[in-house]
C-alpha positions in Angstrom: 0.6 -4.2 41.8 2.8 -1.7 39.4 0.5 -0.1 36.1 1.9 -2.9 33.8 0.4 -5.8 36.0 -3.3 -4.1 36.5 -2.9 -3.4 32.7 -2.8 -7.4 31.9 -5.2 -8.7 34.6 -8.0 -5.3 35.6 -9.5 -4.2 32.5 -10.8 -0.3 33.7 -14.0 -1.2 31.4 -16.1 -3.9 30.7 -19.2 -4.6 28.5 -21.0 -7.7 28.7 -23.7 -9.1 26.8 -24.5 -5.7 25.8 -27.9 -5.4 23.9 -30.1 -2.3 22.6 -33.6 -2.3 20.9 -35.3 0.1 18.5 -38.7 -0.9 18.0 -38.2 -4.0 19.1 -35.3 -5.0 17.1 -31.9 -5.7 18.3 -29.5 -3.3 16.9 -26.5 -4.0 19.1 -27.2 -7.5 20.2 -24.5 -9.3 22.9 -22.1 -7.5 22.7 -19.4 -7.9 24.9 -15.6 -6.4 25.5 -12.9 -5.4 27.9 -10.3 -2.5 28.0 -7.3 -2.5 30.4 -5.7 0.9 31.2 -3.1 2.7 28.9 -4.9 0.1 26.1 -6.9 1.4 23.3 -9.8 -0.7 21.6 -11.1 0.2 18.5 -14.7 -0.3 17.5 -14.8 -1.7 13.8 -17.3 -1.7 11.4 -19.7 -0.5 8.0 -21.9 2.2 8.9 -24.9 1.2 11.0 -23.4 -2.0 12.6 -24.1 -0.6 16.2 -20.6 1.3 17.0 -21.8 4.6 17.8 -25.3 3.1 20.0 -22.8 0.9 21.9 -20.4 3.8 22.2 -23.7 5.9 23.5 -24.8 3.4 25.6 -21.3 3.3 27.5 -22.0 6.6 28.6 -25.6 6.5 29.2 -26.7 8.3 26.5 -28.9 6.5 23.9 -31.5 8.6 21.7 -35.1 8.6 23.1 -36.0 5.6 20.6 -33.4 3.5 21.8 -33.4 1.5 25.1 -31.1 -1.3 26.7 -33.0 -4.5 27.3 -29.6 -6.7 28.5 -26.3 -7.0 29.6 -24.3 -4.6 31.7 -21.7 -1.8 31.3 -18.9 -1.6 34.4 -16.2 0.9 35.3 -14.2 -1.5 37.0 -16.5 -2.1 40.4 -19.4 0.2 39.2 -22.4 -1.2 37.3 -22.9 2.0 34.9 -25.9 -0.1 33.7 -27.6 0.4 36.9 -27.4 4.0 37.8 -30.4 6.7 37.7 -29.5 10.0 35.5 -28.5 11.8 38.1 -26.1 9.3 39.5 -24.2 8.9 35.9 -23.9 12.6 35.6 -21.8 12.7 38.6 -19.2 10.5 36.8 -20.0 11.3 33.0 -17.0 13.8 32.1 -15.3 13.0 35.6 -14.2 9.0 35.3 -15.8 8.1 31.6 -15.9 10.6 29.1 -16.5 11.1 25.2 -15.2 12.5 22.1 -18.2 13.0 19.6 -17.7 12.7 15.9 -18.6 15.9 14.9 -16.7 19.2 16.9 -19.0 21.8 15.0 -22.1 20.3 16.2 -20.5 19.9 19.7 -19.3 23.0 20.3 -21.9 25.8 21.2 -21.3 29.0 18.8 -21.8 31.2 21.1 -19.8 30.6 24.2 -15.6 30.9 23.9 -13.4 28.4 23.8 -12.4 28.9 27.6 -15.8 29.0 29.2 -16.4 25.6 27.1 -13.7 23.7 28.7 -13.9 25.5 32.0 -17.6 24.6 32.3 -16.5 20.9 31.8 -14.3 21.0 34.8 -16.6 23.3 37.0 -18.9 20.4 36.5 -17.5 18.2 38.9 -14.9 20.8 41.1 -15.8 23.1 43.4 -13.8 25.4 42.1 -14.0 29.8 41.0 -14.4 30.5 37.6 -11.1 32.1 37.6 -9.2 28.6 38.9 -11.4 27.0 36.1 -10.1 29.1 33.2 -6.6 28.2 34.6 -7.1 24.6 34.1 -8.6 25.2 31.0 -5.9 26.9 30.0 -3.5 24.4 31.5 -5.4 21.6 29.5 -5.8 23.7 25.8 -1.4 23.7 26.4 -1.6 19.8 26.7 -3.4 19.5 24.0 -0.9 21.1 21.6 -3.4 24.2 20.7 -0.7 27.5 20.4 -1.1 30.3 21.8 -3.9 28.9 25.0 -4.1 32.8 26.1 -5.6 33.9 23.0 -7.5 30.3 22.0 -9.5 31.1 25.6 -10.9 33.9 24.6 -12.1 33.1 20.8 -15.5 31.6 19.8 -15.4 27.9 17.7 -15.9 29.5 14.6 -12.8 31.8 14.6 -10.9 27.7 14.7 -10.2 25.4 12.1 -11.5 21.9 12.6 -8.5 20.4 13.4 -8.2 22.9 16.2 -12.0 22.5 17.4 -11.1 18.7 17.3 -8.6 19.2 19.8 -11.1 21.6 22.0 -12.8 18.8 22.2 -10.2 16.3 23.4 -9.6 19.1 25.9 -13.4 19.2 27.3 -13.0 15.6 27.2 -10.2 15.1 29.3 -9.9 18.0 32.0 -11.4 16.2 34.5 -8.9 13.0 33.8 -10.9 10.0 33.1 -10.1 6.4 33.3 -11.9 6.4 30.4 -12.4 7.9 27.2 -14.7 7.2 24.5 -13.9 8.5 21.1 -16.4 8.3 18.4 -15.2 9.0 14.9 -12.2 11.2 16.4 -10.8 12.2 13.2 -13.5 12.5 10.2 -13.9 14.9 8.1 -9.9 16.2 9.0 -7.3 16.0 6.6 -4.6 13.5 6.8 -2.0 15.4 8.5 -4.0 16.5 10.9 -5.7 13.1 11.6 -2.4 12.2 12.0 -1.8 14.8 14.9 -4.8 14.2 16.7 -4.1 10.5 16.6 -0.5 11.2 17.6 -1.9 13.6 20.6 -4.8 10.6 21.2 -1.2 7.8 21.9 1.0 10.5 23.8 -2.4 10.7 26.6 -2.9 7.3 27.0 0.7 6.4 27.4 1.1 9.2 29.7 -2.4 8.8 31.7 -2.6 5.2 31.7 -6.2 6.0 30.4 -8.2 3.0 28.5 -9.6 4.1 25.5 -12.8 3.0 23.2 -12.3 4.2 19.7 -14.7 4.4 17.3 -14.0 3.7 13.8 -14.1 2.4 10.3 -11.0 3.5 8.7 -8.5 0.4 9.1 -5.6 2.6 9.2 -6.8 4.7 11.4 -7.0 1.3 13.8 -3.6 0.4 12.6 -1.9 3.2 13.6 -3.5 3.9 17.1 -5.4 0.5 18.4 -3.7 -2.4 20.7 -6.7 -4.3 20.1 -9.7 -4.5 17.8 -13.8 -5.6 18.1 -15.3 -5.8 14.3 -18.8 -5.3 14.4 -21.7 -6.3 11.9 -24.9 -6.3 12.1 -25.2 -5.7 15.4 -22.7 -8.3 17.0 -19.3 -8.8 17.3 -17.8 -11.0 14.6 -14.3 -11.2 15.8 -12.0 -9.3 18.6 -8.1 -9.7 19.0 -5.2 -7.9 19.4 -4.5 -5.6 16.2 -1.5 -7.3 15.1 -2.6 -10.9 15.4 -5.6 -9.7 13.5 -4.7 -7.8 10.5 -1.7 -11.0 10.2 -4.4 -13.8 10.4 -8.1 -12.8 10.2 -10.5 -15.3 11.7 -13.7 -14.1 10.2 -14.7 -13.8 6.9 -16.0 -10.3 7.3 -12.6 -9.1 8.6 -10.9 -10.9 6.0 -12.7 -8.8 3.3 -12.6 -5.6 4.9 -8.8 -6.1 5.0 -8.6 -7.2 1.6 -10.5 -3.6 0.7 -8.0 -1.8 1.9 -5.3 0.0 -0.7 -2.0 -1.4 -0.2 1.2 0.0 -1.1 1.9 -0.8 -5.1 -1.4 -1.1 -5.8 -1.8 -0.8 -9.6 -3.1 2.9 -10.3 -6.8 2.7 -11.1 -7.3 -0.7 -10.7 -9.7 -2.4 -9.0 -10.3 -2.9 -5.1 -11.7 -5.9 -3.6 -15.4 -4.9 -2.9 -17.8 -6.7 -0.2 -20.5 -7.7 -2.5 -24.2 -6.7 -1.4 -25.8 -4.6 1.7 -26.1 -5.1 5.4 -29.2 -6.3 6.2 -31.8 -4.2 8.0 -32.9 -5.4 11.8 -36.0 -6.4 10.3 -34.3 -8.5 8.3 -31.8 -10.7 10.7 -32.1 -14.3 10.1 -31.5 -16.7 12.8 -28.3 -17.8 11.9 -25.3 -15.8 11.3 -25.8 -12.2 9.8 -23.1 -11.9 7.4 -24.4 -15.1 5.6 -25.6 -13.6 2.5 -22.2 -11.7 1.6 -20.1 -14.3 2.6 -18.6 -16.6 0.3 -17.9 -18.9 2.6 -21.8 -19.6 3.9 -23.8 -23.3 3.6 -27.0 -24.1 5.2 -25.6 -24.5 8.7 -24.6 -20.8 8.6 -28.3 -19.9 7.4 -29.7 -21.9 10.4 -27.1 -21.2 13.2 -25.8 -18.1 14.9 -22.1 -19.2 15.6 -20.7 -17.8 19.3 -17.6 -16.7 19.6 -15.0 -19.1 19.3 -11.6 -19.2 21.0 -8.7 -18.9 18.4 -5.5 -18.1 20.5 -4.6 -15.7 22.7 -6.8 -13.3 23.4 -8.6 -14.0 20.0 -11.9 -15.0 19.2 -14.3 -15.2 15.8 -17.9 -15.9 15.4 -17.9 -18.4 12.4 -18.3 -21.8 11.6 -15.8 -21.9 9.0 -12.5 -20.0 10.2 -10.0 -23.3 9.1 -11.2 -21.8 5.5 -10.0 -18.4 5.7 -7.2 -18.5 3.1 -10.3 -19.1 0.7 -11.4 -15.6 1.3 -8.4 -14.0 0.7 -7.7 -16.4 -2.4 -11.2 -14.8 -3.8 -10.2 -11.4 -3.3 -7.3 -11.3 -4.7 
């Protein structure tokens, strides 16, 4: 079977029914996706809708306070969900690895550059520190960094962020994984190099067939670098499609609205955006029916009562409402 046949029919990773507590709530609650090799997902959603705890999860890291109670994570035949510590460090970094959000607080001060990524790959080779540095080296020229000689030997601080961004796609991906997990890749950068990092992300996973989990809320960030798209809320997956099908016709009234927030091109200077009205609602404060009912304009008693499931709505696209043939309302309202 060549790469673009497994790419269409073995997703690499697959999460199913996916849910974590804290303190007995549900925080990420059924969650459920798939990513196919040389494919990248993007995660979608307001601050605290579960991204980054499903993102941890993945990779067997959740905080103390959190714990999975359901579902199960798989690298295509192995059940991540069911392995001790010790058995998940042996893949972590080697076959599923992770980007974190922030490379200052990533990065220890006071170890160079080169040690960094060479530490990552003497983690799972058997290899001299000097054949380490080599790779390391090898890996900081893939990455785009100049001058990899000199970068080996300098500590974080002496590197902008854009640079100790791309030490970190470097520690991420020595070891080659099938899968990389990138959580907030490109905050706090500036736009051109956001763009660079997200233009290094697309040349690796064309080139490495690699799947790749992004983590997100900036819609153009998803734009410019996802094949497909999971919005979150509250914990559960309002809608997944592919990225074109769902920034053309948005099946979800959440989605809908986000899109609509988004500056467009010819915007009038200082006008008004479209806003989400009110607040995501605490765990404590989930309902039995569907979560985004008090934003949504859309809602009547059946969405108070009931917690749609996710609904079929054409290839490869599905939305968890009850009201999806009323869409064009939404964006009607926001305009």
């Amino acid at each position: 079977m060549d790469a673009g046949a497994r790419a269409q029919t073995d997703p690499l990773l697959r999460v199913e029914d996916l849910t974590v507590e804290i303190g007995g709530a549900s925080v990420v609650d059924g969650v459920s996706f798939a990513v196919e090799g040389g494919r990248v997902l993007a995660l979608v959603g307001e601050s605290g809708c579960g991204k980054s705890l499903t993102s941890f999860a993945m990779l067997g890291l959740l905080p103390p306070a959190a714990r999975r109670t359901k579902g199960r994570i798989r690298l295509e035949e192995t059940d991540l969900s069911a392995l001790s510590e010790r058995q998940f460090r042996r893949i972590r970094g080697r076959d599923i690895s992770i980007i974190f959000q922030e490379p200052s607080a990533s990065l220890d001060p006071l170890s160079t550059v080169g040690s960094q990524v060479a530490e990552a790959y003497r983690a799972h080779h058997k290899v001299s520190l000097k054949e380490a540095m080599a790779a390391a080296r090898s890996m900081l020229a893939d990455v785009g960094i100049p001058d990899p000689d000199r970068r080996l030997h300098q500590y974080p601080f002496e590197l902008s962020g854009g640079m100790c961004q791309r030490i970190m796609i470097s520690i991420a991906l020595i070891c080659a994984p099938r899968v990389l997990v990138a959580d907030e890749p490109t905050t706090a950068l500036d736009v051109t190099i956001q763009a660079q990092i997200l233009d290094l992300m697309k040349r690796l996973v064309a080139e490495r067939g690699t799947a790749v989990v992004i983590i997100t809320h900036d819609m153009g960030v998803v734009a410019d670098i996802a094949d497909d798209v999971a919005v979150m809320y509250a914990g559960r997956v309002a809608e997944i499609a592919p990225v074109d099908r769902l920034f053309a016709r948005p099946q979800h009234p959440y989605t809908a609205l986000l899109l609509a927030s988004v500056p467009k091109p010819g915007h009038p200077p200082k006008a008004d955006l479209a806003t989400i009205e009110g607040m995501v609602p605490a765990p404590h404060e989930f309902g039995a029916g569907c979560r985004f009912t008090e934003r949504c304009p859309l809602a009547d008693r059946r969405c108070r009562e009931e917690q749609p499931p996710l609904f079929e709505r054409g290839t490869r696209h599905r939305s968890a409402c009850w009201h999806a043939d009323r869409i064009a309302e939404i964006r009607d309202i926001a305009a």
